[in-house]
LOFI-950917 format. One record per atom (N, C-alpha, C, CB): x, y, z. Coordinates in steps of 0.05 Angstrom, whole numbers, plus 5000, padded with zeros to 4 digits. Atoms other than C-alpha are relative to their C-alpha. Glycine has a CB too. Example, Ala and Ser with C-alpha at 12.3 -4.5 7.8 and 13.67 -1.06 7.14 Angstrom:
LOFI-950917
501849765000;524649105156;501850245000;498050015025;498449764999;527349795143;498550225014;500950094971;
end
This chain:
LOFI-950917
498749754993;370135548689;499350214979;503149955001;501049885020;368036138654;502650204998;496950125005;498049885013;372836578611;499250184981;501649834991;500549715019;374237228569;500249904976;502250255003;499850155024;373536928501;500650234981;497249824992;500149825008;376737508459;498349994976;502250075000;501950045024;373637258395;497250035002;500149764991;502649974988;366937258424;499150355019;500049705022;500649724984;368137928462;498649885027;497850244982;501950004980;364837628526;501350075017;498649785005;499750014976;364937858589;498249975023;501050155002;502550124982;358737558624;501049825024;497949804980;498850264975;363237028675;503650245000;500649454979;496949924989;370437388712;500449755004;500750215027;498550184995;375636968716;501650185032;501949914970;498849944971;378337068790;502649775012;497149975022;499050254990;382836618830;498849835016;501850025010;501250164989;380236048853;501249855026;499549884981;497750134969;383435618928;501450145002;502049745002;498149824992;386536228941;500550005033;499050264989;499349954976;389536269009;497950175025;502350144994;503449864980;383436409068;502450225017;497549655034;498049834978;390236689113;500350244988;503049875006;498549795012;391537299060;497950215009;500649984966;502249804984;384537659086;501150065031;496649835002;500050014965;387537609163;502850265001;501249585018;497549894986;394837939148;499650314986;503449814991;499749724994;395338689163;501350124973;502050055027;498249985014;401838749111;499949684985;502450115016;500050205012;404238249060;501550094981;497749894995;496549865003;411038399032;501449804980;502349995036;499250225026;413038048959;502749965007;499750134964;497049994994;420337938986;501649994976;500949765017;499150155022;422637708921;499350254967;498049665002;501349765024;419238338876;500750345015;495549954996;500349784984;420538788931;498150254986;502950105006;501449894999;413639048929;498249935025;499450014980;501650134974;408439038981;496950154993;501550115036;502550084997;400738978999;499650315017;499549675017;500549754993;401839679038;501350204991;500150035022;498049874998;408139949021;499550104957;502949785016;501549895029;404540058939;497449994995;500749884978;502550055001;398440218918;499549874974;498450255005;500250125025;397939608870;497449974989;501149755002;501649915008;390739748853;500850254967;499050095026;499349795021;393340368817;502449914979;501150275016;497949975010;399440088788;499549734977;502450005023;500650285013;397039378769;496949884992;501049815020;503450045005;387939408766;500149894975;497950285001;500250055013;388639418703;501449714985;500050194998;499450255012;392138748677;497749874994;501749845016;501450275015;389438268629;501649734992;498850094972;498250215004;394837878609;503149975019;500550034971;498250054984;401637578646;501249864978;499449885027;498550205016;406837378611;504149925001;499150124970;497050044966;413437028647;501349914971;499849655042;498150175014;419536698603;502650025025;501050134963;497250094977;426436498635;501150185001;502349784994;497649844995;430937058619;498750345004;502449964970;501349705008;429937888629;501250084981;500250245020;500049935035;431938028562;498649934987;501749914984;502350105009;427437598542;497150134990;499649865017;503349905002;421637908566;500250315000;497749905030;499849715000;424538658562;499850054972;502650125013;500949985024;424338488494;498249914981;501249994993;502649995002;417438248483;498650275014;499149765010;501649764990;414738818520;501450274986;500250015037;499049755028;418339318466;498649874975;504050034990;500850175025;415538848415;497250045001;500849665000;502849955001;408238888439;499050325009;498649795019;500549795003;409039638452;499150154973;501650075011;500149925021;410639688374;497249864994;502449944984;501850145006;405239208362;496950225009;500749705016;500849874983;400539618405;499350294997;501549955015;500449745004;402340288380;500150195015;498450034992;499649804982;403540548440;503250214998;499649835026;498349815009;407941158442;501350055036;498350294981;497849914970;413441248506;500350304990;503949795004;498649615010;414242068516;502049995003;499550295016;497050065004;420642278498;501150085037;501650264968;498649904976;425342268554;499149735027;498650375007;501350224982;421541648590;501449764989;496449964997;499250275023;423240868572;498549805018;504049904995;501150274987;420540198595;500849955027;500849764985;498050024968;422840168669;499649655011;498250285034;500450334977;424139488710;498450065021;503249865018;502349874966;418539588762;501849795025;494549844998;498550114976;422739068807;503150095004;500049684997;496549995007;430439368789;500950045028;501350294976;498449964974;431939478862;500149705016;498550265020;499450234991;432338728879;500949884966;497449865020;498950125013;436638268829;499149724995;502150035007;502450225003;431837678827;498749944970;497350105018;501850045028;426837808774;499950294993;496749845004;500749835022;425138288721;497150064986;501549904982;503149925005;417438678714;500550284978;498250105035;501249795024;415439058658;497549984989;501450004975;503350045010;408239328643;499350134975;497950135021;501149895015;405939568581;496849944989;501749984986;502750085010;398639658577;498949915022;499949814978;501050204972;394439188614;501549704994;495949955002;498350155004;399938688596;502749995025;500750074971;497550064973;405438458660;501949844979;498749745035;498850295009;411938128636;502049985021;501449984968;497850044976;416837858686;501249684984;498149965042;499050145012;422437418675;500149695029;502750174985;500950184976;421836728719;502449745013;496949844988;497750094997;428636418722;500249694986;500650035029;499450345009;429935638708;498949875029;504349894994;500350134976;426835138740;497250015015;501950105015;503350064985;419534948779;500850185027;499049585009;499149794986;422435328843;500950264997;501349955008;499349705009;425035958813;496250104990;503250004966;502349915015;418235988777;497149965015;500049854972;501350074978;414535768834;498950235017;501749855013;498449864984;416836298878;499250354976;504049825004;500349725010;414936838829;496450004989;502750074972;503750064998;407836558813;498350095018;499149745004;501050004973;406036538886;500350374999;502149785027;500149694989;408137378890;498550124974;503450185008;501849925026;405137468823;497450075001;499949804982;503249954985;398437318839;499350055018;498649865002;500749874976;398137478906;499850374987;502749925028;499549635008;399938248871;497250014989;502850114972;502149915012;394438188825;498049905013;499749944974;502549984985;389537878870;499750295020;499949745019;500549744987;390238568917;500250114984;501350105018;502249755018;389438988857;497849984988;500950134979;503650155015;382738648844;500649894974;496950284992;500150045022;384738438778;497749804987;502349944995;502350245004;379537958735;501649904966;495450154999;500350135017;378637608671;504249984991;497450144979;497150095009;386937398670;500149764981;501649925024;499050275011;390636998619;503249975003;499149964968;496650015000;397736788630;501249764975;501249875036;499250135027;402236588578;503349895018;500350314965;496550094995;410036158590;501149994975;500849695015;498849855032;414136468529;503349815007;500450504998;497850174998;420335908531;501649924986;499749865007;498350225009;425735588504;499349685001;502350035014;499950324994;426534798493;501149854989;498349885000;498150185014;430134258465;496649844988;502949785024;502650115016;424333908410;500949705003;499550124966;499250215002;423533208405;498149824978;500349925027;500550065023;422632958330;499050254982;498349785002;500649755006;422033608312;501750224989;499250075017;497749835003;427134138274;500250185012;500550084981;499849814991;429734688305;499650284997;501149985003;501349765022;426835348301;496250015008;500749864957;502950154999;419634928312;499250205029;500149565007;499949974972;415735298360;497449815000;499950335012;501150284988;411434848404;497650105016;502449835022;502049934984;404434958434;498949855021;498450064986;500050104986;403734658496;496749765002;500850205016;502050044983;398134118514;499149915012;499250004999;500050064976;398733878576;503749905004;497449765004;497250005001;405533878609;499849665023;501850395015;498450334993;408733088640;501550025017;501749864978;497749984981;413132968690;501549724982;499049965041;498450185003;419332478682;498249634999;502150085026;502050245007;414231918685;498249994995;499549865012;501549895023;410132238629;496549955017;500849784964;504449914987;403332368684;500250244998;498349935039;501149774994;399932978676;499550055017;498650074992;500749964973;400833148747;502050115010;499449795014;497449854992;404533698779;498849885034;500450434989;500050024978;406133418849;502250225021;500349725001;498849814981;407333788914;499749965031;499050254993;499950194974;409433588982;498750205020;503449875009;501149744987;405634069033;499549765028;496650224980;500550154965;405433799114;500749694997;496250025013;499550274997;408633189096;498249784981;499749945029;501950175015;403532979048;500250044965;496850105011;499350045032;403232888966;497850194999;499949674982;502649835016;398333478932;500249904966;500750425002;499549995031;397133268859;497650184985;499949674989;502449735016;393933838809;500649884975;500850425001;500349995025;392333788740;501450154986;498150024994;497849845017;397234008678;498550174978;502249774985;500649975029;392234058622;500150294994;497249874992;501049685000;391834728591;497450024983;502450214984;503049875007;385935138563;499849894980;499350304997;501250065034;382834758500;500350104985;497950004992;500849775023;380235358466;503050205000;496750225011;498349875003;385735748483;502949904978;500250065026;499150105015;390335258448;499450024962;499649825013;501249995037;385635188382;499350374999;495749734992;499949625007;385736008383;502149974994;499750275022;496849905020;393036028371;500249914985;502849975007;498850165022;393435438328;498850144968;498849645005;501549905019;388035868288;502450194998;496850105005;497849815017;391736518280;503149894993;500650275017;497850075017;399036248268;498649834974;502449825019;500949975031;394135948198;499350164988;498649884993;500849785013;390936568189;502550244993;497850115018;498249865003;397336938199;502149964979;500850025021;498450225019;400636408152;502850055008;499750044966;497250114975;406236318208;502149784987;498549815032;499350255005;407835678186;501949964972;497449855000;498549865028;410635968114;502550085010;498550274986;496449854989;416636258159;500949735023;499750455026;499150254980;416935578215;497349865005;501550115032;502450254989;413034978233;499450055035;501749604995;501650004988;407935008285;498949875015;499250044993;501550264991;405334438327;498749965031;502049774996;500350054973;402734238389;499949735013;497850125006;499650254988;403733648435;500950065034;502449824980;498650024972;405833388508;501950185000;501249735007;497249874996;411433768537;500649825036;499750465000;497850124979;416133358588;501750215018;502249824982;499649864974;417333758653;502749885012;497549955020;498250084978;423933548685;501650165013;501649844995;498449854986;428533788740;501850115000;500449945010;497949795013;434533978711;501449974967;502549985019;499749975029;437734078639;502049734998;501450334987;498950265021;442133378631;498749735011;503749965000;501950304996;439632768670;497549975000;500349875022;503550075007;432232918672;499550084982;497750105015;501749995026;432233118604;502149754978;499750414985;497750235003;436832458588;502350084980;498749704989;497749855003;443332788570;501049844997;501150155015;497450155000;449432438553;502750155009;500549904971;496849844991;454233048569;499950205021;501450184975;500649814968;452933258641;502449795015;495749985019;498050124979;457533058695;499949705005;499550115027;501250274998;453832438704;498449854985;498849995017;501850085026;450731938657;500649675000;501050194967;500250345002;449331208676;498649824976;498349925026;501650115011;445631018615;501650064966;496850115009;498950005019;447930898540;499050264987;499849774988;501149805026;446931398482;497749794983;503150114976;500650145016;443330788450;495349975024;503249694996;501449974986;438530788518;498550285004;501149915015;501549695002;437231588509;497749954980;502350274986;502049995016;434831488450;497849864997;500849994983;502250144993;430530948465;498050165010;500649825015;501949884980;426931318517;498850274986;501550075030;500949625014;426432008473;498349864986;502550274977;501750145010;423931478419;496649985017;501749744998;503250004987;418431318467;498150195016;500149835017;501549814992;416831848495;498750204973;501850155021;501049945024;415332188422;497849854989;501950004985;501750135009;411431638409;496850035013;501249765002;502149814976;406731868476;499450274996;501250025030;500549615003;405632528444;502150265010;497150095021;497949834982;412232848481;500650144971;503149805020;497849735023;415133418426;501550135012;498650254983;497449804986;419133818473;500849935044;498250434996;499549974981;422333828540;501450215008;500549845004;499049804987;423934348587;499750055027;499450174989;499949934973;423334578662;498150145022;501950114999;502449744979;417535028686;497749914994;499850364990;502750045007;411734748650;497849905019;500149834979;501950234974;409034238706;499050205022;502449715019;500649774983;408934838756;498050104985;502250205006;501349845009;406335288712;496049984998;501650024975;502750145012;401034878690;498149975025;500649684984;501150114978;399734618759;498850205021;501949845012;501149844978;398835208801;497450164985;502650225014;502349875016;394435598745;497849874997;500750074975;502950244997;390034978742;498950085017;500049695007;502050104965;389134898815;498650345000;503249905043;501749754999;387435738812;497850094981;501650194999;501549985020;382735568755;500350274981;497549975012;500749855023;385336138709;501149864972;501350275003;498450055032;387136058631;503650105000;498050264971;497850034997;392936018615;502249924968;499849825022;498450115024;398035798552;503549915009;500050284976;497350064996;405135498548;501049944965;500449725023;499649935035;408435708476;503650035006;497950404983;495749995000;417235488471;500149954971;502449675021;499450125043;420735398402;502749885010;500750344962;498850285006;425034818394;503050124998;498649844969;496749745006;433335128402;501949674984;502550215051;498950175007;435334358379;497949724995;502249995019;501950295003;431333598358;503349855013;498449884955;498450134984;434133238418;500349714988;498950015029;499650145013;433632618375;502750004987;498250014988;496849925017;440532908333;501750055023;500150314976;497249894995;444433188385;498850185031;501650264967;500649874963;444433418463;501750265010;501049735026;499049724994;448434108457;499650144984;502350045005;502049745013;445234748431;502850114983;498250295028;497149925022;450434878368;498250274974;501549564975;499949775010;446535428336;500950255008;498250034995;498249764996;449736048329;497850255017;501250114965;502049844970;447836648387;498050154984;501950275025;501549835020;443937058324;497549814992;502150094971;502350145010;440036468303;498149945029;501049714982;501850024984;437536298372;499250215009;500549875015;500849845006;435537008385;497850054979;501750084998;502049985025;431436988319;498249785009;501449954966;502150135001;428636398341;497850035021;500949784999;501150024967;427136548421;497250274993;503650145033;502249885009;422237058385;497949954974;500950194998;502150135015;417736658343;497549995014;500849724992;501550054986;413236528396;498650355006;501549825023;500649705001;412037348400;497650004981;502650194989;501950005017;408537278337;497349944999;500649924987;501850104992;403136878365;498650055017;500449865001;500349884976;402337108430;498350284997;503050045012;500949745005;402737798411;497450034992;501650114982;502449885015;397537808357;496349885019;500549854960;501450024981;393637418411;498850285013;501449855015;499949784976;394037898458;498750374988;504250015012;500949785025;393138498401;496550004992;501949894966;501550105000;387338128382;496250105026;502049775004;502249994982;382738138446;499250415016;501349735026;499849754991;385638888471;498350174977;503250085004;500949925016;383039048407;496850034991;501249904990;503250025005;375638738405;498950115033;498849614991;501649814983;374839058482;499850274990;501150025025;500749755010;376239728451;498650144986;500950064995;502549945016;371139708405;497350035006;499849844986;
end
């Protein structure tokens, strides 16, 4: 697969989407229900051509406040009297903000919520021609052997029975796609958070990330409604799964991973650690510290992203 290598400056190979849908050339209209935007009803060429990067997390706060973060970063200047607008605010769904050739939208909880905004995502930027994309998943997670605070660089996301395989049921049949993420793109971040000397303010790491369905029994909980299995049996299984390279679990990764594969673009998955599920299965830092922490991952990203906008402009 060929890719925008910012370090390298290349742009000799576009990155496009790849098994894209043969039916999207046939329909007349084509109507994001869910972004309330559309294929006629905007001219997303003009509004969206330009993107290079995508970058989703769970909450719109989240990402309303990364996209103020890489404005400062960025240097860009809002005229007075203007501000960052929600490009989706007339549906209650999700949350778009562009600064630059940078998208951020917020993608809810969950492989279906995030599913469901992928699918109108790229369909958008495939009709504004877009090319050489990289998408980033800016997340939360519970760590596992790991302190809190830790942020976590994804590399390759697991399902509940630790395969790298996002499955998907389509006409009654099993689809299985690949999780792994981008190599290089991985050993690029791991480089700048050393060059940035990141790791002086929080630890850094990368490993598996464990995909499950919801926040207490598929990420083996003891204090959800339901809980057939000991505290002595959690830990067993966290035990082993740590031992398989698992450092974090959380909810979107297996999608994420899976559909961006199967469309052959790049891609990243960057969470920081809100607890070491090993100690304790309810998030007891205070709302200031997780805040401080849910933006660690900014630092990295960002100067990423800073980074490449930077060696095209040259």
């Amino acid at each position: 697969m060929g890719h925008y290598d910012a370090f390298n400056d290349d742009f000799s190979q576009k990155i496009v989407f790849q098994n894209i849908n043969k039916h999207l050339n046939s329909l007349e209209d084509d109507y994001f229900y869910h972004l309330y935007l559309g294929k006629n009803q905007n001219d997303l060429k003009a509004m969206f051509g330009d993107v290079k990067f995508v970058c989703m997390g769970g909450t719109s706060k989240r990402m309303q406040k990364f996209a103020h973060y890489m404005k400062d970063v960025l240097g860009y200047r809002i005229p007075t009297g203007l501000t960052l607008n929600d490009i989706t605010q007339i549906t209650d769904r999700y949350s778009m903000y562009k600064v630059g050739p940078i998208l951020f939208a917020n993608h809810g909880i969950g492989c279906p919520s995030l599913s469901i905004l992928l699918n109108e995502i790229m369909k958008l930027l495939h009709y504004a021609g877009c090319e050489d994309l990289t998408f980033f998943r800016i997340g939360t997670c519970g760590g596992i052997g790991v302190e809190p605070g830790t942020v976590i660089i994804t590399d390759e996301a697991v399902d509940g029975l630790l395969r790298a395989e996002y499955r998907q049921y389509v006409l009654g049949k099993e689809k299985i796609r690949e999780t792994q993420c981008d190599r290089k793109l991985i050993k690029d971040l791991l480089k700048i958070s050393e060059e940035m000397q990141i790791r002086r303010k929080f630890n850094v790491v990368n490993g598996r990330t464990l995909c499950a369905h919801d926040f207490y029994e598929g990420q083996s909980r003891i204090d959800g409604v339901f809980c057939d299995y000991t505290r002595e049996e959690k830990l067993d299984f966290l035990k082993f799964c740590n031992e398989k390279g698992v450092v974090n679990m959380e909810m979107e990764s297996l999608c994420f991973a899976g559909m961006l594969n199967y469309a052959k673009v790049k891609f990243g998955i960057v969470c920081v650690a809100l607890l070491n599920r090993l100690e304790n299965d309810q998030i007891t830092a205070s709302n200031e510290l997780i805040l401080e922490y849910q933006e660690r991952p900014f630092e990295i990203i960002g100067e990423y992203i800073r980074r490449k906008i930077m060696n095209n402009e040259e």
